[in-house]
N, C-alpha and C positions, 0 to 999 in steps of 0.2 A: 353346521349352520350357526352354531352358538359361537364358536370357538375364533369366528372369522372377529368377530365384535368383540373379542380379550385382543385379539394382535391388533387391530384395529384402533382399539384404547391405547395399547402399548404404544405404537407409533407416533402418535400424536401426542407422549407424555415424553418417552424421552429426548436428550435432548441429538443433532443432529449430528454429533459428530460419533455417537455409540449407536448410529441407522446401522451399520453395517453388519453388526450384531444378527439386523433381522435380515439383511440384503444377504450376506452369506450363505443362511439359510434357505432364502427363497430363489437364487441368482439359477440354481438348475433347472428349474421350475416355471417358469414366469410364464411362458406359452400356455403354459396347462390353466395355471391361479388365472389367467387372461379371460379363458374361455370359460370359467365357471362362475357357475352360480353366485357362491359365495368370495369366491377367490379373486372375484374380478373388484369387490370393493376395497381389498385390500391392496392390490393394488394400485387403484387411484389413491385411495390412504395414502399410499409409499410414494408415489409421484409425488407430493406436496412437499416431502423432507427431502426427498435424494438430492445431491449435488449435483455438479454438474459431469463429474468423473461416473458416476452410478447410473445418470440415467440414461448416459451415452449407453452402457452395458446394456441397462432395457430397451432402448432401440433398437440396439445394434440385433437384437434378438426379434422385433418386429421389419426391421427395413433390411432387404425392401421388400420381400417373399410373401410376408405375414400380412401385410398393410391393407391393402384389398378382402381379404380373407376375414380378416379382425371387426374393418367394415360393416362386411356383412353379417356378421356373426353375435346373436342377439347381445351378451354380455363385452366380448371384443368391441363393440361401438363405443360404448361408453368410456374403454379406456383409452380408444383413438380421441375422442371428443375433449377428455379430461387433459392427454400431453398437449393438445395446441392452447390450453390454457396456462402450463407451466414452463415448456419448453422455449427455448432461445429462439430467434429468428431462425438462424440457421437451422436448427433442427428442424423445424417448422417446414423448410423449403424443401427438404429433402423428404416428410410425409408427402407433401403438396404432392411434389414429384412424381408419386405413385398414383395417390386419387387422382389428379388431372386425366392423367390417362385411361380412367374409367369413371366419367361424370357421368352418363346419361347411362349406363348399366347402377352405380349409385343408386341414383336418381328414383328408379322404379324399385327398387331393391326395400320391401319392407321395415327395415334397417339402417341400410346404407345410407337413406331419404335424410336420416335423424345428423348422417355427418355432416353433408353438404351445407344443411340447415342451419348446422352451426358454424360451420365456417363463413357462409354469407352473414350470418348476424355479428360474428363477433370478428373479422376481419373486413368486412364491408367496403362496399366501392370497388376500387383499381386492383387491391388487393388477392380481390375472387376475379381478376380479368380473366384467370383461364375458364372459369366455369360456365361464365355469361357465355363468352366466344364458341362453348361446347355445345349449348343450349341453343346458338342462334341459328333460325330456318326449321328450330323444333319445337316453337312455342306452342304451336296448337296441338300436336300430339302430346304433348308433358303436359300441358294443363288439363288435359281430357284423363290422364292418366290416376290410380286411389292415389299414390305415394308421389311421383312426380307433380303432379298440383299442388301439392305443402309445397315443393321447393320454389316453384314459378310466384305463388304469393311471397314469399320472403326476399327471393330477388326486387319482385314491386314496393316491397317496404323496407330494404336495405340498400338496394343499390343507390347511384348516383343519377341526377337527372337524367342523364344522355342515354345512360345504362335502361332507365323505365321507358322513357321515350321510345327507344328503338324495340324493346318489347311489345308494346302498346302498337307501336306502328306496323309490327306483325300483325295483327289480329283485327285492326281498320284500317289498313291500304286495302285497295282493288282487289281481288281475288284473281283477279286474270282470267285464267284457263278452268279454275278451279270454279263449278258449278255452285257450291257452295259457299256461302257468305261465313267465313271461319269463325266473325264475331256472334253470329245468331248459330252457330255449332256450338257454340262456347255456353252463348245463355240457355240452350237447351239440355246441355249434359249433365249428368246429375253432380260430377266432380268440377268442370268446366266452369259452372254457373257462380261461384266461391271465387273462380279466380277475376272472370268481370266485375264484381263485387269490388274488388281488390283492385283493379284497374282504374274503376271509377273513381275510388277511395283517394289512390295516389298519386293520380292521373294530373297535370298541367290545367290551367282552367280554359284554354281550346280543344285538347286531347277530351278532357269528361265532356264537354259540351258536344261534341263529334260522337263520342259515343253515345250519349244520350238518346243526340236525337234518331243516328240512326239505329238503336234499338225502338224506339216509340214509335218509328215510319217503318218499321219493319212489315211485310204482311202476313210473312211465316210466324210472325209474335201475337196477332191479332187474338187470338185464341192461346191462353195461358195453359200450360201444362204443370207436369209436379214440381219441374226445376225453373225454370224460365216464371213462374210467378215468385219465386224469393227475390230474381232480378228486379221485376217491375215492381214487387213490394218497396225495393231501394231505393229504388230511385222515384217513388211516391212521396216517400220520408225526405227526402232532397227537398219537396217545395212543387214538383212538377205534377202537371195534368198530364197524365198518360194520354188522354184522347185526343187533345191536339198539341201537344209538347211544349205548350209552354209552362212558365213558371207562376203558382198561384199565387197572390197577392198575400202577405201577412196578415193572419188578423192581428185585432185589435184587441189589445188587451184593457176590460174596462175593470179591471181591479184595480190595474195601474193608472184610470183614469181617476177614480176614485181616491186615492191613496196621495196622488196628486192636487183634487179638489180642497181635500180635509187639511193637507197641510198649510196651501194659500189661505182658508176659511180661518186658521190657527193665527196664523202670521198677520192677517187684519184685526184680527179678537185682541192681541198683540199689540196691535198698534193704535186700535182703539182706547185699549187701557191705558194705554202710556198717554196719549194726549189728554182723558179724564183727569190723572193725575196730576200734570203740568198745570189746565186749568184750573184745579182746584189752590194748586198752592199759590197760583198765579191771585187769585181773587182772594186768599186769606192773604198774600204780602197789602194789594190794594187797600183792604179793612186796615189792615193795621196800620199804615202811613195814614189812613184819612183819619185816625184815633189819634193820631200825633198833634191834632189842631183843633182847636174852638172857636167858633165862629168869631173872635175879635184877633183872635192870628195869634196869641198867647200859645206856649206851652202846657200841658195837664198839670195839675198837679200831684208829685209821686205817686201819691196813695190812689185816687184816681184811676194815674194811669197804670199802675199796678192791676186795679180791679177791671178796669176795663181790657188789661191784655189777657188777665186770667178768664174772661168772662167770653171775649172775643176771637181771640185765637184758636184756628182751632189744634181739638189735638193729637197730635204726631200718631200717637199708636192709633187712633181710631182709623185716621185715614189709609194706616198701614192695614187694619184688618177687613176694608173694604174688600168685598169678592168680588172683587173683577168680573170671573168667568159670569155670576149671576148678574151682573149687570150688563154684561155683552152675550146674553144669552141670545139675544135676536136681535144680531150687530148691525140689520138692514133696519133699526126702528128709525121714526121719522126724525129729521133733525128738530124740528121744532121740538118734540119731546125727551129729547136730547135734555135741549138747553135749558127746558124747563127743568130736568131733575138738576141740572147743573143750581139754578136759581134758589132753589127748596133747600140744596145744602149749605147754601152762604149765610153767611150769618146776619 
């Protein structure tokens, strides 16, 4: 137990061309360290340095016998999981190779669920075309399925349009012959109901709408069970009235109305100020030109007009210390008392 986490350090310190070192030693072995416990991290450890001459060796020792086997095999998963993260295209093609021709034993496979899984997520699209094309004509069965439903949701959130599309259209086209409405199967199942979820989630915005409403016009739905209420829970949280399907109105949010009131009330208080102050300076420049003249149209003389600007003018920091806010405290006062405060300040 201990002893996997010293080789484990070891391989990841030294450097890649002294791996062989530990590959030597483990080259007889690799099936066994595959399938254990502890053996199987070391392993993936050794996948990250091996070249590409070494790791051919550990394939060549899984493909193509093992591959399937390893699959399913609680610790072998994780190392099949691990090579299509490090390995070449090529190598890749020739795992494929194997899984493709056991997708839907995979699939349900407690284990196996966990490869597939990863190969739709991290190979995505066109890539996993064998496994969609393995899967199709059995969406309803694999989504009812514990382990096959993880893989049906991850195809809905990996695949390609066309790819979800044609999933989706398994499960609300017609039923035909089939007594059963496969989508109100789905929302009823206790595994099933996860994957409509999922459908909805990923679904085209004609595709969710189709689904929507025919879960809400359903009459076998009328009456909420343990699974088929997480459905209708969803699609509440969507915005919909379950009872007659359509879509409820937004509210209104009046914090945001609010928040909105106080900043225009801001931006007047604002504006208010500023024209006080214009005014003011407006009517101290008028004072001082009308101090420039004596009634026979003469100049002042210096001293004079010295005292009279000293006396007259008014001054600069007072008007800067003016509090605005407390004179626009109730910026709807009347104008006439407006003008009168204006009047009282002049000199």
């Amino acid at each position: 137990m201990y002893g996997c986490r010293v080789v484990q350090k070891m391989i990841s310190i030294i450097p890649k061309e002294e791996i062989s070192v530990i590959t030597s030693e483990l080259s007889q072995n690799y099936a066994k360290c595959i399938e254990d416990q502890n053996g199987n991290h070391v392993i993936q450890k050794l996948i990250e340095k091996l070249d590409d001459e070494e790791r051919k060796k550990l394939i060549d020792v899984i493909y193509p016998d093992k591959v399937y086997d390893f699959c399913v095999q609680q610790y072998g998963c994780r190392v099949i999981q691990t090579l299509f993260d490090f390995c070449s295209e090529e190598e890749c093609q020739k795992l494929l190779k194997e899984i493709n021709k056991h997708v839907i034993n995979l699939c349900q496979d407690q284990y196996g669920n966990y490869v597939i899984q990863n190969l739709l997520q991290k190979r995505q699209g066109e890539k996993c075309k064998d496994i969609y094309d393995a899967l199709r004509g059995r969406i309803l069965d694999m989504s009812m399925h514990k382990f096959a439903s993880n893989v049906i949701e991850r195809c809905l959130h990996f695949g390609t349009v066309q790819q979800k599309e044609d999933i989706i259209n398994e499960i609300i086209a017609p039923s035909g012959e089939n007594k059963h409405d496969p989508l109100v199967s789905l929302v009823k199942d206790k595994f099933g109901n996860y994957v409509v979820q999922k459908m909805i989630e990923y679904a085209d915005p004609e595709q969710k709408e189709k689904i929507i409403q025919k879960i809400i016009s359903s009459e076998a739905l009328k009456k909420k069970d343990n699974y088929s209420k997480h459905v209708i829970s969803y699609i509440e949280k969507l915005g919909y009235n379950v009872s007659n399907g359509q879509k409820k109105p937004m509210p209104i949010n009046n914090n945001n109305i609010n928040i909105n009131l106080n900043e225009k009330n801001n931006k007047n208080n604002n504006s208010i100020g500023n024209n006080l102050m214009n005014d003011l300076n407006v009517n101290n420049m008028n004072n001082f030109q009308n101090l420039n003249y004596n009634n026979s149209g003469g100049n002042l003389f210096n001293n004079d007009f010295n005292n009279l600007n000293m006396n007259n003018q008014f001054n600069m920091d007072e008007i800067n210390n003016i509090n605005l806010n407390a004179l626009m405290e109730n910026y709807n006062m009347d104008m006439n008392d407006f003008q009168n405060n204006q009047e009282n300040n002049e000199l």
